[in-house]
LOLUMFI-342491 format. One record per residue (C-alpha): residue number from 1; x, y, z. Coordinates in steps of 0.001 Angstrom, whole numbers, always signed. Layout:
% residues N
REC  seq       c1       c2       c3
REC  NUM        X        Y        Z
...
END
This chain:
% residues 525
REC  seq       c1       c2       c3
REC    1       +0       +0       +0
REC    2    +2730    +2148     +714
REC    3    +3995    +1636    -2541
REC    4    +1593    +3424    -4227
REC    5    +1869    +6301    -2294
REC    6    +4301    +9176    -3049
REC    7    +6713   +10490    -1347
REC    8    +4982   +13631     -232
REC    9    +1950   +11816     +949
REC   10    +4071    +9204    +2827
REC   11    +6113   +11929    +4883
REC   12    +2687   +13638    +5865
REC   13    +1586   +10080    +6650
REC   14    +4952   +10191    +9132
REC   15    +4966   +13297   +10610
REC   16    +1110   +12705   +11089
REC   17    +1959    +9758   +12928
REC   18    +4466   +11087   +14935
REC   19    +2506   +14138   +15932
REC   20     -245   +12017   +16996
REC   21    +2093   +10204   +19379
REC   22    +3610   +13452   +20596
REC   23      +86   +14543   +21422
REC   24     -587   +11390   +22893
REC   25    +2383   +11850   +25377
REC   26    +1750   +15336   +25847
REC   27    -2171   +14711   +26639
REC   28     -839   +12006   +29466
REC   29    +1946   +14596   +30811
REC   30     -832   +17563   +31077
REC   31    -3418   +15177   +32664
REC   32     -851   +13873   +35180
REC   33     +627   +17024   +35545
REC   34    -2725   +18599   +36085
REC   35    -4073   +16055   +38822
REC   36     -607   +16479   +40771
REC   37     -944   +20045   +40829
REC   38    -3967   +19348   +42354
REC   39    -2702   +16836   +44932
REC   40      -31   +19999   +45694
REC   41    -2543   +22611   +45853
REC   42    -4483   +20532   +48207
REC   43    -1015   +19782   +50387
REC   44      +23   +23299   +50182
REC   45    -2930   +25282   +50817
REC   46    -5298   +22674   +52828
REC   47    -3012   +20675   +54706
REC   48     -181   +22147   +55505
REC   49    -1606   +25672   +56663
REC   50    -3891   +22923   +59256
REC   51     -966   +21823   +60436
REC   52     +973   +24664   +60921
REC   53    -2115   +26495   +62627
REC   54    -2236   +23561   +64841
REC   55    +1128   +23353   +66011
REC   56    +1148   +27461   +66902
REC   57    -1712   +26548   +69216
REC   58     +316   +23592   +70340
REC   59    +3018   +25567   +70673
REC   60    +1437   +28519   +72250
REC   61     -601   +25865   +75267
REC   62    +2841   +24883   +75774
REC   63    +4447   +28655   +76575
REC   64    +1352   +29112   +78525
REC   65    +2183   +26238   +80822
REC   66    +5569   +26538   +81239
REC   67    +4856   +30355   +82111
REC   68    +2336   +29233   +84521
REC   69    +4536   +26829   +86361
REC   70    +7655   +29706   +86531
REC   71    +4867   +32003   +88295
REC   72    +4163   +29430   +91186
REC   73    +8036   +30147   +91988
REC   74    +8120   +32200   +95398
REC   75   +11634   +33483   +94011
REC   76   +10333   +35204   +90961
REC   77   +10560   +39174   +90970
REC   78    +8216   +41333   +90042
REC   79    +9822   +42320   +86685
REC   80   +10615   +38160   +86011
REC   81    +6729   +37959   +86939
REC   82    +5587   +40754   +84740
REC   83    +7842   +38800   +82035
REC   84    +6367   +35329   +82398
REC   85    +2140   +37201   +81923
REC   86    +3680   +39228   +79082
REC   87    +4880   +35743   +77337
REC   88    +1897   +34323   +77979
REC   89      +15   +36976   +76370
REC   90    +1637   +36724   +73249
REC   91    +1210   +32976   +73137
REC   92    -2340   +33361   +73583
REC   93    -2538   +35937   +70560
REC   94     -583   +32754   +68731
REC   95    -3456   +30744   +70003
REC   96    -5662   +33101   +68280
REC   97    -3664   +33098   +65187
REC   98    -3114   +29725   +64761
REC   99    -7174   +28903   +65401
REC  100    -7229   +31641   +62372
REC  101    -5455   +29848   +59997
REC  102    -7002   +26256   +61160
REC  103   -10675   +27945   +60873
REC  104    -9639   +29007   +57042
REC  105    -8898   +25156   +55528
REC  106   -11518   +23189   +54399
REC  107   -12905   +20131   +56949
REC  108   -13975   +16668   +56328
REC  109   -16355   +15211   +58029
REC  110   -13864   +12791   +60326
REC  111   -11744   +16066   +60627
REC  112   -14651   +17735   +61878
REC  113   -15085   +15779   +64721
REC  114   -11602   +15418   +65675
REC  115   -11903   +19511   +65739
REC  116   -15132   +19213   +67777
REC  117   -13368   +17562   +70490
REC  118   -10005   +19183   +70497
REC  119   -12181   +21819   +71358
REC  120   -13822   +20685   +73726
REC  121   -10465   +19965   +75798
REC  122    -9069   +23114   +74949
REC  123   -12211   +24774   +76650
REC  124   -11978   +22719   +79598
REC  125    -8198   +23788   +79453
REC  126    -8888   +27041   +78845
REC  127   -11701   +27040   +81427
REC  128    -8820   +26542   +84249
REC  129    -5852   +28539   +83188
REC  130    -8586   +31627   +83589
REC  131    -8891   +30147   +86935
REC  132    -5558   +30115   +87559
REC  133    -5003   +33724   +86392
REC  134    -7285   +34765   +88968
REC  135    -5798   +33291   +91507
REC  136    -2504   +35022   +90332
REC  137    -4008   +38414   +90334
REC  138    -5213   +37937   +94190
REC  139    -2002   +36756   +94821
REC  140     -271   +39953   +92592
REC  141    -2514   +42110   +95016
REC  142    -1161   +41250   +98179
REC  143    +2409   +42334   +97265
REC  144    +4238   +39435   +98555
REC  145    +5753   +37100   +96353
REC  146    +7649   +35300   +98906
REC  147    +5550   +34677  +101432
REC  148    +7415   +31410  +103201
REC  149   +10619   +34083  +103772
REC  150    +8552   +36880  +105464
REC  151    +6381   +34499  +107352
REC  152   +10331   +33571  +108546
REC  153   +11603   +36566  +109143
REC  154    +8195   +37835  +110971
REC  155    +8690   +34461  +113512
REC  156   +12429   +35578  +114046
REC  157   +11145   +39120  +114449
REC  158    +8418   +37406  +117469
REC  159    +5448   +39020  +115079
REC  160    +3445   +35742  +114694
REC  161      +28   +37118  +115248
REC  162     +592   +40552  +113398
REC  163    -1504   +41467  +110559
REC  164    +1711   +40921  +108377
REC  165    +2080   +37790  +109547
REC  166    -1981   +37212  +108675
REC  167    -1167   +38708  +105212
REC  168    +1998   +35956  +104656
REC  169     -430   +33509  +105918
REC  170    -3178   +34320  +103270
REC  171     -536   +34903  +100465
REC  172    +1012   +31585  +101271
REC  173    -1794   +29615  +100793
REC  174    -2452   +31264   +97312
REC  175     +714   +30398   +96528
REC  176     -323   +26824   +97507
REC  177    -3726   +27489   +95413
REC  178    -1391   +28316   +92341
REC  179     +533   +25408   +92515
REC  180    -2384   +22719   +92705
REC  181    -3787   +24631   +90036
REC  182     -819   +24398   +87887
REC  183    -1356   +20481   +88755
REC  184    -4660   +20420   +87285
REC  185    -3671   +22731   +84430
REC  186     -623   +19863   +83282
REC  187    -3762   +17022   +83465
REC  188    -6076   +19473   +81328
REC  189    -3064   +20395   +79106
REC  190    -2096   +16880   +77882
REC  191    -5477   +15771   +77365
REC  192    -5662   +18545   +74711
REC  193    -1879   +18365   +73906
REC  194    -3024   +14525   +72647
REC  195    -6273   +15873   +70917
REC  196    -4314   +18225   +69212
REC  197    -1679   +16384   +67802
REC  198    -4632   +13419   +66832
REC  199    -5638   +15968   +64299
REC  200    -2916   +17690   +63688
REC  201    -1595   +13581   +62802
REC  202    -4716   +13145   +60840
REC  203    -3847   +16364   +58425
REC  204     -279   +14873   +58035
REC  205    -2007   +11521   +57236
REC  206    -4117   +13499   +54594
REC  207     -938   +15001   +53061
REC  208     +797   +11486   +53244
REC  209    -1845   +10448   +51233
REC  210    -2202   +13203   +48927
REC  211    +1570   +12763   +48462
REC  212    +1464    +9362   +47783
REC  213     -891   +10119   +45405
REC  214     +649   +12223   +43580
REC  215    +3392    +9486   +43426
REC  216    +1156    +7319   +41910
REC  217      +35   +10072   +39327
REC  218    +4043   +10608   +38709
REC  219    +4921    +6865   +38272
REC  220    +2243    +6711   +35483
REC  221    +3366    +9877   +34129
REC  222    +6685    +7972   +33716
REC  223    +5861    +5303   +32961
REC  224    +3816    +6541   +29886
REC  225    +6519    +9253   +29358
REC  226    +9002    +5765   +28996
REC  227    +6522    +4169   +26450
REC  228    +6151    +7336   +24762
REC  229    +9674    +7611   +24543
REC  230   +10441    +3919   +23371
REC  231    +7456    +3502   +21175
REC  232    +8732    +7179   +19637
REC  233   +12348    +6340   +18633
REC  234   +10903    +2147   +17327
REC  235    +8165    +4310   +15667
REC  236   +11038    +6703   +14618
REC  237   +12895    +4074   +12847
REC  238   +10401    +1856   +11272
REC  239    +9437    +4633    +9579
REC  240   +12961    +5767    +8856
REC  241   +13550    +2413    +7443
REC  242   +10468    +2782    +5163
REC  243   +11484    +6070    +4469
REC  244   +14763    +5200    +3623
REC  245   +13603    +2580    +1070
REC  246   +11586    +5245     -363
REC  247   +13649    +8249     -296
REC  248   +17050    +8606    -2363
REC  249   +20486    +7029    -1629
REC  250   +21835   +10153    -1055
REC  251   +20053   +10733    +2410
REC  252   +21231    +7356    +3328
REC  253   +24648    +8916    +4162
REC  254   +23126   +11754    +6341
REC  255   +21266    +9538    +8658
REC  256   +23947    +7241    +9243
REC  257   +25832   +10356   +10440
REC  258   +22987   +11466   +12681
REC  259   +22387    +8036   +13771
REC  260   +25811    +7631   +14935
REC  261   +25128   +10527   +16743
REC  262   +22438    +9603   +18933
REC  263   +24595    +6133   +19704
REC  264   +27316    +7995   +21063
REC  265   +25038   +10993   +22877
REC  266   +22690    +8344   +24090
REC  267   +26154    +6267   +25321
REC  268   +27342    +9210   +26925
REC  269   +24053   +10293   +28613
REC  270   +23705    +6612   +29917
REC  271   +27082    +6683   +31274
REC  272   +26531   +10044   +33217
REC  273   +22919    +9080   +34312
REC  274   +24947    +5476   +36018
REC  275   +27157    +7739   +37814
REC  276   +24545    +9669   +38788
REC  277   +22567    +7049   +40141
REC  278   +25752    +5864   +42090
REC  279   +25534    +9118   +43693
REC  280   +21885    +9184   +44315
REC  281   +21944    +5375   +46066
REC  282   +24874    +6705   +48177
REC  283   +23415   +10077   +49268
REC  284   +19676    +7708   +50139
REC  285   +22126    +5231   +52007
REC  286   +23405    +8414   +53975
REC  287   +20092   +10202   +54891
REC  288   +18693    +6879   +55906
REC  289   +21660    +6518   +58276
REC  290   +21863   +10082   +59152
REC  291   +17674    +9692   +60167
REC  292   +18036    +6433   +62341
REC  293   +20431    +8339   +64168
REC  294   +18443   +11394   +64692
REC  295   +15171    +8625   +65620
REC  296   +17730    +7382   +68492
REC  297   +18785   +11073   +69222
REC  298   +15225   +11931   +69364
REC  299   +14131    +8856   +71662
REC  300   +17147   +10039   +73899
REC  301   +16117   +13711   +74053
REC  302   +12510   +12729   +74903
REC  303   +13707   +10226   +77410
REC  304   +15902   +13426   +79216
REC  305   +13093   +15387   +79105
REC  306   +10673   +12952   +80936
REC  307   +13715   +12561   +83630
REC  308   +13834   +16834   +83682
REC  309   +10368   +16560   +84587
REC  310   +10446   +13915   +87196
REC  311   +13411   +15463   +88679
REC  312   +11391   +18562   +88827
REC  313    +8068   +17523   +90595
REC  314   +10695   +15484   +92943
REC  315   +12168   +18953   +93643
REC  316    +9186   +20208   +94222
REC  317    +7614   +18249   +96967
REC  318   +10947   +18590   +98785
REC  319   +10448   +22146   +98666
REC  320    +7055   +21800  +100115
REC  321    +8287   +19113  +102770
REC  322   +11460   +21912  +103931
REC  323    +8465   +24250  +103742
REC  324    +6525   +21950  +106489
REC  325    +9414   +21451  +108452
REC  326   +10393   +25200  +109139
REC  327    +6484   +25548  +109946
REC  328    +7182   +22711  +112735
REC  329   +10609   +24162  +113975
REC  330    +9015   +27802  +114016
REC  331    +5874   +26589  +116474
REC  332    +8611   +24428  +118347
REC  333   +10654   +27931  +118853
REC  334    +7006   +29508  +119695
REC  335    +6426   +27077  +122353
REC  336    +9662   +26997  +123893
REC  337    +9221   +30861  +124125
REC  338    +5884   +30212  +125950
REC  339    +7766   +27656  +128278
REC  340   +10103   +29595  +129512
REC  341    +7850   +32480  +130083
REC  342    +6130   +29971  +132498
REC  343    +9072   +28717  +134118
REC  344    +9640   +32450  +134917
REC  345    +6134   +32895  +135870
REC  346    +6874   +29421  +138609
REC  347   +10220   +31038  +139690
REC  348    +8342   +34153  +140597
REC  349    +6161   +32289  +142616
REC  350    +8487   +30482  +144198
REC  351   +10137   +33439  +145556
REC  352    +7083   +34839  +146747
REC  353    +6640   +31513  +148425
REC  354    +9977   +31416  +150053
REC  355    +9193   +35548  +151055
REC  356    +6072   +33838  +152615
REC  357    +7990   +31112  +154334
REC  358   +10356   +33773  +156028
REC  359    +7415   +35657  +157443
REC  360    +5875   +32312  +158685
REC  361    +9112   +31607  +160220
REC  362    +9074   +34955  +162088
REC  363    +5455   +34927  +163413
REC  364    +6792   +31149  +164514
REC  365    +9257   +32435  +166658
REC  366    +7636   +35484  +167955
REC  367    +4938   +32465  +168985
REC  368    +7300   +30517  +170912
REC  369    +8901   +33577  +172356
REC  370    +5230   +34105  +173835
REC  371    +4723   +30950  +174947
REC  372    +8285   +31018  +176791
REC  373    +7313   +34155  +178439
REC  374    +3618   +32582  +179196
REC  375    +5156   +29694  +180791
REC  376    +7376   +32418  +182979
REC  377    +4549   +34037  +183593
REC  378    +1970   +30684  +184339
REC  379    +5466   +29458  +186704
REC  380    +5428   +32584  +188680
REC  381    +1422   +32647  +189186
REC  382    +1908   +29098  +190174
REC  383    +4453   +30025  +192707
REC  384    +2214   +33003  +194081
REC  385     -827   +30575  +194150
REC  386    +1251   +28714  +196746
REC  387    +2341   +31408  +198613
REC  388    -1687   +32768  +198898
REC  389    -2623   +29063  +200566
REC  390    -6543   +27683  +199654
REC  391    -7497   +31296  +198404
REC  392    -5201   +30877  +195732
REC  393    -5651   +27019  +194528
REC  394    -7933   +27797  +192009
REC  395    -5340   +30132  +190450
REC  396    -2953   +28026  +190852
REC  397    -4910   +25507  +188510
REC  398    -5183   +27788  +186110
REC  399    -1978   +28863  +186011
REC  400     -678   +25105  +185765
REC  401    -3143   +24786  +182476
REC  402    -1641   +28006  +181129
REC  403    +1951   +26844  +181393
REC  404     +841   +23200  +179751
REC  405     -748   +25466  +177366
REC  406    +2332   +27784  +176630
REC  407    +4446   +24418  +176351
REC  408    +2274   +22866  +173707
REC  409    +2275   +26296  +172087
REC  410    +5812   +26110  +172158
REC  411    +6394   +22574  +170999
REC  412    +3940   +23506  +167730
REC  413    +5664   +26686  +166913
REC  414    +9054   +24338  +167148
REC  415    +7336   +22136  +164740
REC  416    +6161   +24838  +162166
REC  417    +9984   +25881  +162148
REC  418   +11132   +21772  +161315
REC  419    +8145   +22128  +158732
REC  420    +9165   +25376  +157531
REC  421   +12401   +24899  +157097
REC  422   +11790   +21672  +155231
REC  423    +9848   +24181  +152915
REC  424   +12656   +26488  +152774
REC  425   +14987   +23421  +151541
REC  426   +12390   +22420  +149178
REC  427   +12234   +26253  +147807
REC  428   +15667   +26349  +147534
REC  429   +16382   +23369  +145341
REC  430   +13118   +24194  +143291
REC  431   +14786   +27850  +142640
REC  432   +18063   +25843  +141786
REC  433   +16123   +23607  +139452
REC  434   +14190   +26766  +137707
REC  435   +17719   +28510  +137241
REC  436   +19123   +25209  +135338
REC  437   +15658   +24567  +133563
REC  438   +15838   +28366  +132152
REC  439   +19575   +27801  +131333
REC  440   +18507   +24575  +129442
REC  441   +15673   +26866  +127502
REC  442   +18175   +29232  +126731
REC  443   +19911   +26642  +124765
REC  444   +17180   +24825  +123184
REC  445   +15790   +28521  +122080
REC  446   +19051   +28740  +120364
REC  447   +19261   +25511  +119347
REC  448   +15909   +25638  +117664
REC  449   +16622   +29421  +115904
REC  450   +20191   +27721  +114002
REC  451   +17805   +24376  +112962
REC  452   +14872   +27261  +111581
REC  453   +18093   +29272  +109739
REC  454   +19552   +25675  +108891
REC  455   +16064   +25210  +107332
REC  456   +15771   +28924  +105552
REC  457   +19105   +27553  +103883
REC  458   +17636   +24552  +102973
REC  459   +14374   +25897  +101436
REC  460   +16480   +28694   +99576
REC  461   +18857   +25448   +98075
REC  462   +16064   +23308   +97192
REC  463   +14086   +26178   +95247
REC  464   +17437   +27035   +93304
REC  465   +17267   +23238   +92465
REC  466   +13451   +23930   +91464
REC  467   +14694   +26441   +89283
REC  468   +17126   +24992   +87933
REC  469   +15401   +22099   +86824
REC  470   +12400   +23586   +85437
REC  471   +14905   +25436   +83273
REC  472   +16699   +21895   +82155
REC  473   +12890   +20518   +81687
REC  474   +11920   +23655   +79390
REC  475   +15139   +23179   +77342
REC  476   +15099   +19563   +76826
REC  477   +11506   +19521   +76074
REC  478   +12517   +22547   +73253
REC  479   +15280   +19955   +72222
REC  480   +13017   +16990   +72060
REC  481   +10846   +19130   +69751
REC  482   +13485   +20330   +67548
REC  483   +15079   +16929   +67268
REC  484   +11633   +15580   +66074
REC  485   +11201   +18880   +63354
REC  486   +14666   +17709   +62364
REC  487   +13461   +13991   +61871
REC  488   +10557   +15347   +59988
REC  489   +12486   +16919   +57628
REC  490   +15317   +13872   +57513
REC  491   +12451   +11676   +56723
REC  492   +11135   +14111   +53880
REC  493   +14154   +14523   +52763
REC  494   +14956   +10792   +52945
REC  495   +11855   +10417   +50642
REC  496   +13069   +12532   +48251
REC  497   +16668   +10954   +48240
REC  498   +14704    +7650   +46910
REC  499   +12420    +8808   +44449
REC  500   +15300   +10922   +43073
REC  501   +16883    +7514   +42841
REC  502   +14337    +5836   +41586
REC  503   +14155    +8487   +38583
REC  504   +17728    +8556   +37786
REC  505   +17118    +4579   +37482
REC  506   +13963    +4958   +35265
REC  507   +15861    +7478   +33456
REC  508   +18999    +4743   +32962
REC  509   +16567    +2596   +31707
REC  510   +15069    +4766   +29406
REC  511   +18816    +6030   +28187
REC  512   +19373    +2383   +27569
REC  513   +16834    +1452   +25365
REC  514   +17346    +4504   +23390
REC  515   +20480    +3709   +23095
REC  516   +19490     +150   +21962
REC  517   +17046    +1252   +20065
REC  518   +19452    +3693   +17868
REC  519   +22208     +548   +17445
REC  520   +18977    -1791   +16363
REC  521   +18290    +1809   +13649
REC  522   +22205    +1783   +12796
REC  523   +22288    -1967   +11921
REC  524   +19088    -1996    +9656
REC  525   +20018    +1375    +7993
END
């Protein structure tokens, strides 16, 4: 049939041909390269502004709390204080910004959901950091930020029950407020941490699947890209061959010059594309290495951070135990105080007692000092009784009762002395006593004020540790986050390492079938 076509009508025939097969492959690149513009668009502008919105409010929760747990820290200043509210309003105008951008991507249904309940733990979160902010502004109010070291220094001072010490009293127990609060915040916070990064994980899972998409769109691009490109050159010289038959000798020459052409380009291409695959294998080999170890790094850093945190609360509750012991040591000191007030209140009394004794002692004697001059007296009526005969018997009676009288007198007011002077002995070693029980006070007192500055110490230590390790828990938990954005982007990157591989290869391929292809169009020509 060809045969009785002419020349003119069998190159239109050709280039006909091979114009429909360039459409052909052009139709298949525009439709592939139309659907993964699509499958970009919907990565670029859908889910990747969801995810970055998400992570600002993710990121912004997380200022919030750690700015909330440096405010329940008695050594904060003012300014520091001031510093921590400021930072947390700007992460709460991320919040806003990052709800923004989430609120401007379109939902699906399941993502709806996911949305509806994130929200509904951020509320609840929410709900108690506004609680917690109002306990900070009573606590602001009062003007005491370190209420455990004034309540100190007011003991030392002996101003327990001054309004001050009432004012410590009620700050310190906002201060304990804050801090439960900050508990209940970190329980609130990771409940909508873990709803946040659900859907935040289900965006990435969209793109993932957009993106693998799209790989599936570029495989078949290549793959009819390849076809086009070997069915074009075997289409190329079938027709060349028929061509050549057909068309003079003299172009014979030419296209064995161009063909030998495209044998050695196509050599030379295939040669560089094998070293560039080479290349490509050993920069995938790398990444891959280089992201197991940042997966191990980033396992480590998270590990380190949990430990920061434990090491933290530990710190903590140390605080509040060195806290509970000054308390114990300071109403210790208070009582000792009142003890020895007593025991100066019983020493008192005991020299008014002795005083007493004395004066008992000295009616005593003037008593027996009457009865010796009664029984004198009863011995010489006696004696003039006898002298005045039966008139004076009956005195004389009388006077012999008065002198038995006067001598039992006597013999009690000897007794009182025996008693009183056992009382006197008595006093005496109970004054001795009081004098070493008030030196022993004296020592406990100061015993008891180096144990309450051996606890200020303490408690001044152990919140430096408190400190310190909320710092080393903020920083490794900013490291752990990095290390995992660096993963992320290893793993992308690690992606793109292979299918850049895998291109170069399909590329070889390609090369070496052309190449083929124009050896198999040398030999028949």
């Amino acid at each position: 049939m060809l045969r009785n076509l002419n020349l003119q009508t069998r190159l239109i025939g050709a280039f006909l041909m091979m114009g429909l097969l360039v459409f052909l492959v052009a139709w298949v690149g525009w439709s592939s390269t139309s659907n993964l513009s699509q499958h970009i668009e919907t990565i670029g502008k859908n889910n990747l502004p969801s995810i970055e919105g998400l992570l600002k409010i993710n990121e912004g929760q997380t200022q919030i709390e750690s700015s909330e747990r440096a405010l329940i820290n008695p050594a904060l200043s003012q300014a520091e204080r001031q510093d921590a509210l400021h930072r947390m309003d700007k992460a709460w105008q991320q919040i806003q910004d990052g709800f923004k951008a989430y609120a401007a991507t379109t939902f699906t249904s399941e993502e709806e959901a996911l949305y509806q309940q994130m929200l509904k733990y951020w509320e609840d979160w929410k709900q108690e950091d506004q609680e917690f902010l109002r306990i900070n502004q009573e606590f602001e109010k009062l003007g005491i930020l370190n209420p455990l070291g004034l309540q100190i220094e007011l003991i030392n001072q002996g101003k327990s029950n001054s309004p001050e010490m009432a004012r410590a009293n009620i700050a310190s127990n906002l201060l304990n407020k804050l801090s439960q609060q900050a508990k209940v915040i970190r329980v609130k916070f990771m409940i909508s941490e873990k709803s946040t990064l659900a859907l935040a994980a289900y965006n990435r899972k969209q793109a993932d699947n957009a993106y693998q998409t799209a790989q599936n769109d570029i495989s078949k691009t290549q793959v009819s890209v390849l076809l086009g490109m070997t069915v074009g050159p075997l289409t190329a010289i079938t027709l060349g061959i028929a061509l050549s038959i057909a068309i003079a000798k003299p172009l014979d020459k030419a296209l064995k010059g161009i063909i030998n052409m495209i044998v050695s380009s196509s050599t030379e291409i295939a040669a560089t594309i094998e070293q560039q695959e080479r290349i490509a294998v050993q920069q995938a080999a790398s990444v891959n290495q280089t992201t197991t170890t940042m997966d191990e790094l980033g396992a480590s850093s998270r590990q380190s951070a949990m430990q920061a945190e434990s090491a933290l609360e530990n710190a903590s509750h140390v605080l509040n135990m060195a806290a509970e012991g000054s308390k114990v040591v300071q109403k210790t000191q208070q009582g000792m105080l009142t003890l020895t007030e007593k025991v100066g209140a019983i020493a008192a009394q005991v020299l008014h007692l002795s005083h007493q004794t004395n004066q008992i002692a000295n009616i005593t004697n003037l008593v027996s000092d009457l009865a010796n001059q009664t029984n004198m007296l009863a011995i010489n009526a006696t004696v003039e009784a006898v002298r005045a005969g039966e008139q004076g018997k009956g005195f004389g009676v009388v006077a012999t009762e008065i002198r038995r009288l006067a001598d039992q007198s006597k013999q009690s007011a000897t007794e009182i002395n025996d008693l009183i002077n056992d009382i006197q002995n008595a006093i005496n070693k109970t004054v001795m006593v009081t004098d070493e029980g008030n030196t022993t006070l004296d020592n406990s007192l100061k015993l008891t004020e180096g144990t309450a500055d051996t606890f200020n110490h303490v408690a001044n230590a152990i919140n430096s540790v408190v400190v310190s390790s909320q710092q080393i828990y903020l920083n490794t938990k900013q490291q752990a986050l990095a290390i995992e954005q660096v993963v992320d982007a290893m793993n992308a990157l690690n992606k793109g390492a292979a299918e850049a591989a895998s291109g170069i290869t399909q590329s070889r391929i390609g090369t070496q079938k052309l190449n083929q292809a124009a050896l198999n169009l040398r030999y028949v020509v």
